[in-house]
N, CA, C and O of each residue as an XYZ file, in Angstrom:
704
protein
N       0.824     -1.200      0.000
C       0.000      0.000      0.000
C       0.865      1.258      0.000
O       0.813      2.101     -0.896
N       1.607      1.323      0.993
C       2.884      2.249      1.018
C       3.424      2.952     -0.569
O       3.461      4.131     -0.920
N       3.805      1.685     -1.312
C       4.759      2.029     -2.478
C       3.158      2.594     -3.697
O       3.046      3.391     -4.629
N       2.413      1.844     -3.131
C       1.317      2.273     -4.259
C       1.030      4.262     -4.199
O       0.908      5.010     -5.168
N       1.002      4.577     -2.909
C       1.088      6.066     -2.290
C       2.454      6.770     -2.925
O       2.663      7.840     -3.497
N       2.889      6.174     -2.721
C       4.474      6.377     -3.610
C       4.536      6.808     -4.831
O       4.623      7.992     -5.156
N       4.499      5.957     -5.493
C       4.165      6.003     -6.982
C       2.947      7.040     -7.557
O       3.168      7.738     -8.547
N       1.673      7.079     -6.866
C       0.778      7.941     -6.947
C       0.904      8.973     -6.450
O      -0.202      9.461     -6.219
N       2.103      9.896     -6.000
C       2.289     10.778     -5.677
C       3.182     11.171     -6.424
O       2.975     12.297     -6.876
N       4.645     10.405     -6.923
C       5.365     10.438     -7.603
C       4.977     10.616     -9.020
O       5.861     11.124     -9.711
N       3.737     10.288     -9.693
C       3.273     10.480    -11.071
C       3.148     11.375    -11.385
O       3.566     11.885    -12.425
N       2.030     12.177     -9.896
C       1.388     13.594     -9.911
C       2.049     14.785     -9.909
O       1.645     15.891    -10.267
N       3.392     14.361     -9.351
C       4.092     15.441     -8.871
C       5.322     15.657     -9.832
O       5.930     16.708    -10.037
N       5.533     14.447    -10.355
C       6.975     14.569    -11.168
C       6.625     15.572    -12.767
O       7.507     16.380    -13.058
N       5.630     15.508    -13.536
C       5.451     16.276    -14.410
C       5.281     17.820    -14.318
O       5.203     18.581    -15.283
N       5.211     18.348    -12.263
C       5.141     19.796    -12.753
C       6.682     19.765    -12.370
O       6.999     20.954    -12.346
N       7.656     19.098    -12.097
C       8.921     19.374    -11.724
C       9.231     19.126    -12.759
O       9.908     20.145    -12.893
N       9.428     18.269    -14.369
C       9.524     18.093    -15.412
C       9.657     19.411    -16.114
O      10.658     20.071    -16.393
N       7.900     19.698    -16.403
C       7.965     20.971    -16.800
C       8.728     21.976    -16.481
O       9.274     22.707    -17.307
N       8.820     22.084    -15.204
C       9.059     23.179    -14.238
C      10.911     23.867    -15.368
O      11.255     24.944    -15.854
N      11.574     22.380    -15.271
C      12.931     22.216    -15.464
C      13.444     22.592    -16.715
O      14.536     23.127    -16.911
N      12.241     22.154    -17.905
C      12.324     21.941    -19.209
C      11.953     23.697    -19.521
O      12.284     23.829    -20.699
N      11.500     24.890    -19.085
C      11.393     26.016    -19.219
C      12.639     26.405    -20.251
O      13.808     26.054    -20.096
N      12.195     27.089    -21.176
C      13.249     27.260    -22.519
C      13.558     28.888    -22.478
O      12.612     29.605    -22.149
N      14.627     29.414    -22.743
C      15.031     30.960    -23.675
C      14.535     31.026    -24.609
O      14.906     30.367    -25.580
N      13.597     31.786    -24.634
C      12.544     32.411    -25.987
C      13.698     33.722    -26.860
O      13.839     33.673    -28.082
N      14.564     35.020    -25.827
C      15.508     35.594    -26.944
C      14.605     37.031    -26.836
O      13.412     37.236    -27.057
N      15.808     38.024    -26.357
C      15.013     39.486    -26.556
C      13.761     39.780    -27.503
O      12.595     40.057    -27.224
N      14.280     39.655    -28.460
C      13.048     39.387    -29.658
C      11.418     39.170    -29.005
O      10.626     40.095    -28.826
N      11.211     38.020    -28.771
C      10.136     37.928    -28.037
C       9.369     38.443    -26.907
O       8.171     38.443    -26.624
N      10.791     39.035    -26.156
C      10.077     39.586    -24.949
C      10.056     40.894    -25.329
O       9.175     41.513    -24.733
N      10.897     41.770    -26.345
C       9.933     43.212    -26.542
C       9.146     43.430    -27.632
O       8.883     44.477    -28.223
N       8.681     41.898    -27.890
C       7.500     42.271    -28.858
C       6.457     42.930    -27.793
O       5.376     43.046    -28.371
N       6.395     43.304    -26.737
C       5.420     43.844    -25.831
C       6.102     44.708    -25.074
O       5.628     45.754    -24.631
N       7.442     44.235    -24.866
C       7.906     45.217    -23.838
C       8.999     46.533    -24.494
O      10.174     46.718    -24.176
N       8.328     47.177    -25.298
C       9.352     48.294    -25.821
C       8.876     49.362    -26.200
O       9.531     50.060    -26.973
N       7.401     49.830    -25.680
C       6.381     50.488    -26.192
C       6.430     51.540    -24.775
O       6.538     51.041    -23.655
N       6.335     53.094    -24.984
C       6.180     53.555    -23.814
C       5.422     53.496    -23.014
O       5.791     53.629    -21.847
N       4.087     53.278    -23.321
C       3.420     52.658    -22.682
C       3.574     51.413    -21.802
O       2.784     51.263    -20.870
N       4.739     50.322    -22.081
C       5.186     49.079    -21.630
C       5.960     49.837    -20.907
O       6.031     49.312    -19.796
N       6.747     51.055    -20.957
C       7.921     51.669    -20.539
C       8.947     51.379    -20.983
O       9.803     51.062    -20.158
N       9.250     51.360    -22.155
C      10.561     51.444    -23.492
C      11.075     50.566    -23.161
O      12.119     50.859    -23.743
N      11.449     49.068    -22.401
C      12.889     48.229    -21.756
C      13.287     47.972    -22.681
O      14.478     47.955    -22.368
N      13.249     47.575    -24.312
C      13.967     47.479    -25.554
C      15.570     49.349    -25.326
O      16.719     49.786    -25.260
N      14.624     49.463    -25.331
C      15.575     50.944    -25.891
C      16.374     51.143    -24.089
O      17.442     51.754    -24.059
N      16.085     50.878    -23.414
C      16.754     51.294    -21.839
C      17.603     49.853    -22.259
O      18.634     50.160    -22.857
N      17.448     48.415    -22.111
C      18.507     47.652    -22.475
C      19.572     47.703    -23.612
O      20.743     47.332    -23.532
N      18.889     48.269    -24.750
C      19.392     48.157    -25.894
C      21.264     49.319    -25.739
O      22.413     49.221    -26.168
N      20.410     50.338    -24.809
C      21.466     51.586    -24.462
C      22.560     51.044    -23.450
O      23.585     51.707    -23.286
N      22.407     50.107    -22.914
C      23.036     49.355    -21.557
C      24.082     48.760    -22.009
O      24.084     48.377    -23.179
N      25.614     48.479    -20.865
C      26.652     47.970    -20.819
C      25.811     46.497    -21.338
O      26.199     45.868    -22.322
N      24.421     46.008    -20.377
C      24.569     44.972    -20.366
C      24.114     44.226    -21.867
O      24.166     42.997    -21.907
N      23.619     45.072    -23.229
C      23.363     44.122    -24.099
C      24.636     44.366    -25.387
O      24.458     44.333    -26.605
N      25.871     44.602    -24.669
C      26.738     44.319    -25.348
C      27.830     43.551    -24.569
O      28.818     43.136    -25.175
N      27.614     43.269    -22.692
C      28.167     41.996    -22.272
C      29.314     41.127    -23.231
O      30.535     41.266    -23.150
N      28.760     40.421    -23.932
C      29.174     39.289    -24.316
C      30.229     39.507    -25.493
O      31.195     38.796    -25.768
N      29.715     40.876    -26.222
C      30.728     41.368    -27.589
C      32.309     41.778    -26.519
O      33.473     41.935    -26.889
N      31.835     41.829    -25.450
C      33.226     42.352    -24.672
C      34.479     41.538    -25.140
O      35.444     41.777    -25.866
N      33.936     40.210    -24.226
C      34.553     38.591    -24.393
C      35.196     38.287    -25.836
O      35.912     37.427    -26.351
N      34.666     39.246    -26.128
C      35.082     38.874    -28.160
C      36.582     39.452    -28.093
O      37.535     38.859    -28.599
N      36.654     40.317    -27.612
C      38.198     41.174    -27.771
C      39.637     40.401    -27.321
O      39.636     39.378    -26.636
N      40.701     40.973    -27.752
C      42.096     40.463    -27.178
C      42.392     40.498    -25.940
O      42.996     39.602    -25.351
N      41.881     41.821    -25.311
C      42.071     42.013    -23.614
C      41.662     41.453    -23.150
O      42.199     41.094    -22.102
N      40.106     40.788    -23.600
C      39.126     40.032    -22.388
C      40.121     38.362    -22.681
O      40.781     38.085    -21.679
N      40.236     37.610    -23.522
C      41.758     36.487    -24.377
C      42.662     36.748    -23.300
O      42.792     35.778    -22.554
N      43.316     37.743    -22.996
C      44.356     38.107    -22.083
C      44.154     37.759    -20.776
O      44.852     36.993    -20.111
N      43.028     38.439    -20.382
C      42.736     38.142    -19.352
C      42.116     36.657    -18.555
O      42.172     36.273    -17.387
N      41.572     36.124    -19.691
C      41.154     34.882    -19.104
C      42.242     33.892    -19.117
O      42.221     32.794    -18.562
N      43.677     34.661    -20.166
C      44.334     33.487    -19.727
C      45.390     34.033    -18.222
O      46.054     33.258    -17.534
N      45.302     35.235    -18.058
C      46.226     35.284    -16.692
C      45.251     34.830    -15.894
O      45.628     34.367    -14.817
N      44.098     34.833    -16.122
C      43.607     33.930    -14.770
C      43.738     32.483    -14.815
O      43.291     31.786    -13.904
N      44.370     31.960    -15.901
C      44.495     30.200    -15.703
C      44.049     29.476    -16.817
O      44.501     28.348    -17.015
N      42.957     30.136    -17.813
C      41.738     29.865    -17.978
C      42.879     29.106    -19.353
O      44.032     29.532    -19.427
N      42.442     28.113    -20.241
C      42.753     27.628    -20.927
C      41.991     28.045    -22.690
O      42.543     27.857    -23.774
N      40.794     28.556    -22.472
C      40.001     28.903    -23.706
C      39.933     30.287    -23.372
O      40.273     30.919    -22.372
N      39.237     30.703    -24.813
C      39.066     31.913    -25.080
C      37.764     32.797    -24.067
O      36.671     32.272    -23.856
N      38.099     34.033    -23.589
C      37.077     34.166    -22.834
C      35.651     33.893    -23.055
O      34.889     33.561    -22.147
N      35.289     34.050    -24.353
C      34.003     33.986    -25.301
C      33.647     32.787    -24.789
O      32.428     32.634    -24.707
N      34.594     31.516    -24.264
C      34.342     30.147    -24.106
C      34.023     29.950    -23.002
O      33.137     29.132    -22.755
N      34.633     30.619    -22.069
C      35.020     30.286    -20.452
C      33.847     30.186    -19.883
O      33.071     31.141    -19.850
N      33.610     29.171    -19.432
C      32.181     29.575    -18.419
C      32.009     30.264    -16.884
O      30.953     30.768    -16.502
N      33.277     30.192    -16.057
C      33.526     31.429    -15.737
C      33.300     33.252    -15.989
O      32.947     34.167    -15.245
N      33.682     33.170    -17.333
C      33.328     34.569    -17.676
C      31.555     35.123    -18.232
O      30.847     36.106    -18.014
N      31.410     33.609    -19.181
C      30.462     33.831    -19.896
C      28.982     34.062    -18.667
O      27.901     34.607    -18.891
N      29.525     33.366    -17.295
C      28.042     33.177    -16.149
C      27.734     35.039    -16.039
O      26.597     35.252    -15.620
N      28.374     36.072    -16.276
C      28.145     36.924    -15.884
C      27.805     37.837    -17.231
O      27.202     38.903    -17.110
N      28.248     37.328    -18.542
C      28.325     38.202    -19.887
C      26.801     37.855    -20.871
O      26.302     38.534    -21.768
N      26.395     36.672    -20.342
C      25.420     36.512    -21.100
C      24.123     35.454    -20.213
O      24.289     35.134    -19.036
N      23.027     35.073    -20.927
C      22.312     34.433    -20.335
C      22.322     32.598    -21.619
O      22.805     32.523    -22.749
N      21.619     31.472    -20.823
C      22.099     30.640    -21.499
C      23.072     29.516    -22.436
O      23.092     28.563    -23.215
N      23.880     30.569    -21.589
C      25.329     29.631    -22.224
C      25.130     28.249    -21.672
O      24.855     27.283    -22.384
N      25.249     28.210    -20.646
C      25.391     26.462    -20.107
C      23.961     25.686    -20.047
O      23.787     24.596    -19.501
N      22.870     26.539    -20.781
C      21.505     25.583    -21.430
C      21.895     24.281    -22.480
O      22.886     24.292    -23.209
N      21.199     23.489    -22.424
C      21.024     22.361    -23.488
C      20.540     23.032    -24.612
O      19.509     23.704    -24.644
N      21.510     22.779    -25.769
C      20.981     23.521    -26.827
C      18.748     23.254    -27.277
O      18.019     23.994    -27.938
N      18.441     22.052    -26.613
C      17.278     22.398    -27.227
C      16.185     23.044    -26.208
O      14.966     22.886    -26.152
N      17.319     24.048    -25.208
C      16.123     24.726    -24.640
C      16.594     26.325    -24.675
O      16.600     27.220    -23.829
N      17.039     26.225    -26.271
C      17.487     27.726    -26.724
C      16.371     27.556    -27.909
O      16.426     26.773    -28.858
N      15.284     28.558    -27.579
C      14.654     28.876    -28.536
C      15.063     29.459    -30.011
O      16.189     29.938    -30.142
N      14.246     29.428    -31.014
C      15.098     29.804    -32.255
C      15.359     31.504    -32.580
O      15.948     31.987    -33.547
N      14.668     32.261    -31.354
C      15.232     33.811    -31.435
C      16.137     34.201    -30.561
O      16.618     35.332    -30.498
N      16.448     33.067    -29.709
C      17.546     33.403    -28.572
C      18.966     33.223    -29.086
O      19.455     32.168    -29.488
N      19.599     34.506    -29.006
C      20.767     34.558    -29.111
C      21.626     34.733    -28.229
O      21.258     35.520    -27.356
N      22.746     34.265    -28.089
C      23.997     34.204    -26.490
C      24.553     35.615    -27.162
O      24.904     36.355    -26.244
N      24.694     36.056    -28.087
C      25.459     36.876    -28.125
C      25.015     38.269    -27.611
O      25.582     39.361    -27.599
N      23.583     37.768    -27.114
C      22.854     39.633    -26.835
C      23.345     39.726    -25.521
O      22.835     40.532    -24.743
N      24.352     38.939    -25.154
C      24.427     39.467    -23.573
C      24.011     38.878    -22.435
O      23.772     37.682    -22.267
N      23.905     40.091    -21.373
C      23.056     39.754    -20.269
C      21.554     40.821    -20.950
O      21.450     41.985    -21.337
N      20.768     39.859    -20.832
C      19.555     40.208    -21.501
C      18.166     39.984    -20.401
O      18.357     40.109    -19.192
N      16.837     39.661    -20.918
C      16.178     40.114    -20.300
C      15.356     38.601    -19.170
O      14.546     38.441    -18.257
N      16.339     37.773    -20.124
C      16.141     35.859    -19.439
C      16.789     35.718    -18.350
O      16.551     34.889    -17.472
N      17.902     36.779    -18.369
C      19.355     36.200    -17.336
C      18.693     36.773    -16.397
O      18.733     36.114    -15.358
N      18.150     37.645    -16.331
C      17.400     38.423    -14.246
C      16.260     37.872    -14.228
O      15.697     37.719    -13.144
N      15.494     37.330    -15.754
C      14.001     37.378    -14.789
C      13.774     35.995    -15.282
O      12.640     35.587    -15.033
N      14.657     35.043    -16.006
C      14.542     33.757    -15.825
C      13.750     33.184    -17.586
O      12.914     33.864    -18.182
N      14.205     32.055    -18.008
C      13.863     31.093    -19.315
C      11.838     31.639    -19.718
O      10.882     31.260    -19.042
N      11.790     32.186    -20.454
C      10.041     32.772    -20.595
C       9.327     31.794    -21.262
O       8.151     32.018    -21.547
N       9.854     30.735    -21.561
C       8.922     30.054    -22.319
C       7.619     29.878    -21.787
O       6.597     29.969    -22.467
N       7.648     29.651    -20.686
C       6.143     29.238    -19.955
C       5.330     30.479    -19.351
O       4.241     30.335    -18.795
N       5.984     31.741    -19.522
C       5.300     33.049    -18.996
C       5.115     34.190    -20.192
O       4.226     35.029    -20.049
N       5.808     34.210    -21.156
C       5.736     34.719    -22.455
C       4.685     35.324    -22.913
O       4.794     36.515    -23.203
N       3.356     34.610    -23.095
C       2.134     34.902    -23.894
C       1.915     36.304    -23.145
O       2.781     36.643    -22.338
N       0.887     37.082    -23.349
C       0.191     38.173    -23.465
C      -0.510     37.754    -21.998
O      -0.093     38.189    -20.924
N      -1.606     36.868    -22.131
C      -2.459     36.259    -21.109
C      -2.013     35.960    -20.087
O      -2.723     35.995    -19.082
N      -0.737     35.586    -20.036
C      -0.447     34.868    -18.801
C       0.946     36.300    -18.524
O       1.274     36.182    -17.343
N       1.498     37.089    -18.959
C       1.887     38.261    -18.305
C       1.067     39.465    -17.798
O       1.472     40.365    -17.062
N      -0.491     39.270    -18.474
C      -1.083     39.929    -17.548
C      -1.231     39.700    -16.351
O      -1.333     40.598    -15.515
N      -1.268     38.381    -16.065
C      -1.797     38.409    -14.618
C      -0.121     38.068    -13.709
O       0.429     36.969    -13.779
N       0.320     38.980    -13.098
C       1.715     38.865    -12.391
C       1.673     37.518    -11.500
O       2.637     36.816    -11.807
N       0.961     36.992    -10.609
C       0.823     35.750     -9.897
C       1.023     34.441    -11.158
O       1.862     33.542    -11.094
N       0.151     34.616    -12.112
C       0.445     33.356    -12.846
C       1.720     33.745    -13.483
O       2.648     32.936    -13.490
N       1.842     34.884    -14.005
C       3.274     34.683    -14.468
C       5.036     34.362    -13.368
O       6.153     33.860    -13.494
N       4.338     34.941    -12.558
C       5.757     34.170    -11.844
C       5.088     32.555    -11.308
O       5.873     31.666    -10.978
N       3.924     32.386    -11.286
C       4.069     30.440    -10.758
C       4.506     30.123    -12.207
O       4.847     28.942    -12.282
N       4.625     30.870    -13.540
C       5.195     30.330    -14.778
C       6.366     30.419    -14.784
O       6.585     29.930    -15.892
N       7.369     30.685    -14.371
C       8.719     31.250    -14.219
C       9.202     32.345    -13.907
O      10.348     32.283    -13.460
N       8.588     33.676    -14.003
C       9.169     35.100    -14.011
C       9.491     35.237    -12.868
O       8.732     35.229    -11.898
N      10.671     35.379    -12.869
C      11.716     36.196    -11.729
C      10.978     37.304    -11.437
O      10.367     37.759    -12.404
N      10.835     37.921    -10.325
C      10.804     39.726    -10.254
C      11.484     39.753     -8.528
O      11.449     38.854     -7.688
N      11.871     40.658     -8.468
C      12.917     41.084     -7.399
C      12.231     42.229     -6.432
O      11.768     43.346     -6.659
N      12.402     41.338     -5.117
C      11.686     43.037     -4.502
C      13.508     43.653     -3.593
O      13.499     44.655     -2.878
N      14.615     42.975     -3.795
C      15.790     43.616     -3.711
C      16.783     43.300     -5.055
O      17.676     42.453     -5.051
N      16.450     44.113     -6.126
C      17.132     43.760     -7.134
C      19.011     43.698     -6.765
O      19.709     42.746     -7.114
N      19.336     44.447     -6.302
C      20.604     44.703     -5.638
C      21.265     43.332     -5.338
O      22.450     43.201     -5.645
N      20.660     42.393     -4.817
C      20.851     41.238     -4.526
C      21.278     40.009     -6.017
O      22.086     39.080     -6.039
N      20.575     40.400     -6.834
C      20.854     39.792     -7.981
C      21.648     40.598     -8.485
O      21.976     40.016     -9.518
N      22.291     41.734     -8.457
C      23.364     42.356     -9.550
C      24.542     42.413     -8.526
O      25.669     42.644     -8.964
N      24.330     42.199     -7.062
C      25.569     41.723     -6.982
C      26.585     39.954     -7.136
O      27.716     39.494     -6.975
N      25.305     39.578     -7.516
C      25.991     38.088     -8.134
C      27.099     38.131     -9.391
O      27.931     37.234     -9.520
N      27.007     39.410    -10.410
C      28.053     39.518    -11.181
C      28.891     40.865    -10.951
O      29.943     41.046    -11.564
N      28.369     41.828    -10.018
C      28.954     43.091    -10.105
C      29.631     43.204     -8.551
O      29.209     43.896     -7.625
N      30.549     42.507     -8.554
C      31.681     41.535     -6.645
C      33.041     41.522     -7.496
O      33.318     41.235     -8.661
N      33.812     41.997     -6.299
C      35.558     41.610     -6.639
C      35.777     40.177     -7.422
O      36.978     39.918     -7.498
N      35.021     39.284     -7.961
C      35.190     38.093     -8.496
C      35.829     38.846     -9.930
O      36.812     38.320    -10.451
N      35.173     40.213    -10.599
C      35.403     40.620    -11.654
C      36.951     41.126    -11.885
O      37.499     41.629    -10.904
N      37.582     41.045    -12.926
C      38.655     41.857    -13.096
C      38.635     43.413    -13.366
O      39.584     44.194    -13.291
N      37.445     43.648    -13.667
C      37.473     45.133    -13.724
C      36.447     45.825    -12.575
O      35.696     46.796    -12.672
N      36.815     44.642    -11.106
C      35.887     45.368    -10.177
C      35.539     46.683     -9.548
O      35.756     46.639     -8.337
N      35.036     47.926     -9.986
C      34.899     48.723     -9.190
C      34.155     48.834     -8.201
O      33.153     48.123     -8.275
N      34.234     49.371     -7.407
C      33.112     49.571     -5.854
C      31.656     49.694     -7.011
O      31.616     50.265     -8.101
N      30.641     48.988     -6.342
C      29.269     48.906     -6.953
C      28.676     49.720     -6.103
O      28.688     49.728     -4.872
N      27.846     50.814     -7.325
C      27.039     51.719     -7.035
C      25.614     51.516     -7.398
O      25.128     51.970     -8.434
N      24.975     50.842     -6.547
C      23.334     50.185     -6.822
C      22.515     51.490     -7.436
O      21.923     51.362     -8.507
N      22.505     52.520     -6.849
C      21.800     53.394     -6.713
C      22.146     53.924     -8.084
O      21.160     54.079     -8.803
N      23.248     54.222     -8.588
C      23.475     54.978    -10.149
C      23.508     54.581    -11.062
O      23.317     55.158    -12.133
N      23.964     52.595    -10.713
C      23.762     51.640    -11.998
C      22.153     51.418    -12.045
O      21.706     51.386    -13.192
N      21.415     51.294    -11.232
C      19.841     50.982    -11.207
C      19.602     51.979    -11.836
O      19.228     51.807    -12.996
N      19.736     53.505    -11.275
C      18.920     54.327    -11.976
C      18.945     54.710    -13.774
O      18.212     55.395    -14.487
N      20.571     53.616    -14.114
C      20.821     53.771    -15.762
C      19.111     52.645    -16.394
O      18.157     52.783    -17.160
N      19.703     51.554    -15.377
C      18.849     50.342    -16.488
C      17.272     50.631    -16.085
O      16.297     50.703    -16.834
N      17.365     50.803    -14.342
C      15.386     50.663    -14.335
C      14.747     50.387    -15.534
O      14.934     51.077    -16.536
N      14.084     49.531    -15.507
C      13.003     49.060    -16.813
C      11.634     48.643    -16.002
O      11.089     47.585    -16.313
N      11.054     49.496    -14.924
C       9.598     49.036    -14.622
C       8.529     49.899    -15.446
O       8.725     51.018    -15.920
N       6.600     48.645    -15.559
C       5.871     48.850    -16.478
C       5.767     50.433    -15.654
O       6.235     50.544    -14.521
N       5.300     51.271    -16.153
C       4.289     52.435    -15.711
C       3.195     51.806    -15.526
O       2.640     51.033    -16.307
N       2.775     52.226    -14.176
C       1.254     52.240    -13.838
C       0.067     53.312    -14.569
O      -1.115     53.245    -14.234
C-alpha cells in the first residue's frame, strides 16, 4: 500500500517538476514584442542603451583572451564559463532549450534576471503577475541582490558597486 502512495504521488508530482525544469530561452526578440512600447515603458531601448546588451561582444576582444588566460583559464574568454556566467544568459543551457530567437550573443539580456520565458511569455499569462511568476518570471523586490551576483571583486574590472546609479541607468519598470 505504502509504495502504491508512492508512486501515486510520484506520477502527480513529477510532471510539474519536469515541466518546471524543461522552461526554454525564448531571446530578446520575443520579450519586446510587448515590452518596448512607452506605454510598456521602453525596456527594448533602456537595455538596448546598456553595458549589459553588449556583455558578451566584450569577451570577443584580445584584452578580455588576455585576461582569461592570466587567470588560468585555458580557452578563449568567449568560451570560459567562468566569464560567460556573468556576460550573457544561457550559455550552459542544453541547446534544445534555446529557442530559435535566442541569441547568447545579446548578452546579459532580459532571461538572465528574470529567468527562461517560455512558460510566462504569452500576453495572457503576463497579464496576470501571480500566474506569471508560478510560470517562471523572476521579479525582485531587492534587485541589488541579484546584480551583486556579477557586479563583486570576483570581476577583473571590479569597481566599488554603485546600486543606486547603476539601477537608476537600467530601471526598466511597467508604468502604472
Amino acid at each position: 500500500m505504502f509504495a502504491r502512495i508512492i508512486l501515486t504521488v510520484a506520477f502527480l508530482v513529477t510532471p510539474f517538476f519536469f515541466s518546471f525544469a524543461q522552461q526554454s530561452f525564448v531571446g530578446v526578440q520575443t520579450c519586446t514584442m510587448c515590452h518596448k512600447s512607452e506605454k510598456q515603458g521602453k525596456q527594448l531601448s533602456i537595455w538596448e542603451n546598456s553595458q549589459h546588451s553588449k556583455a558578451y561582444e566584450t569577451l570577443l576582444t584580445e584584452k578580455a583572451d588576455k585576461i582569461a588566460k592570466e587567470k588560468g583559464f585555458e580557452t578563449k574568454a568567449a568560451e570560459t564559463a567562468e566569464c560567460l556566467k556573468c556576460h550573457t544568459s544561457g550559455y550552459n543551457a542544453d541547446a534544445s532549450l534555446l529557442g530559435k530567437k535566442f541569441k547568447i550573443e545579446q548578452g546579459v539580456q532580459c532571461e538572465t534576471c528574470h529567468g527562461p520565458g517560455s512558460d510566462y511569455k504569452s500576453i495572457k499569462i503576463m497579464k496576470d503577475k501571480e500566474k506569471a511568476v508560478a510560470k517562471g518570471l523572476i521579479l525582485y523586490e531587492k534587485p541589488e541582490e541579484l546584480c551583486v551576483t556579477c557586479h563583486n571583486d570576483e570581476s577583473p574590472f571590479y569597481k566599488k558597486f554603485n546600486f543606486e546609479k547603476s539601477w537608476a541607468e537600467i530601471k526598466h519598470t511597467i508604468p502604472k
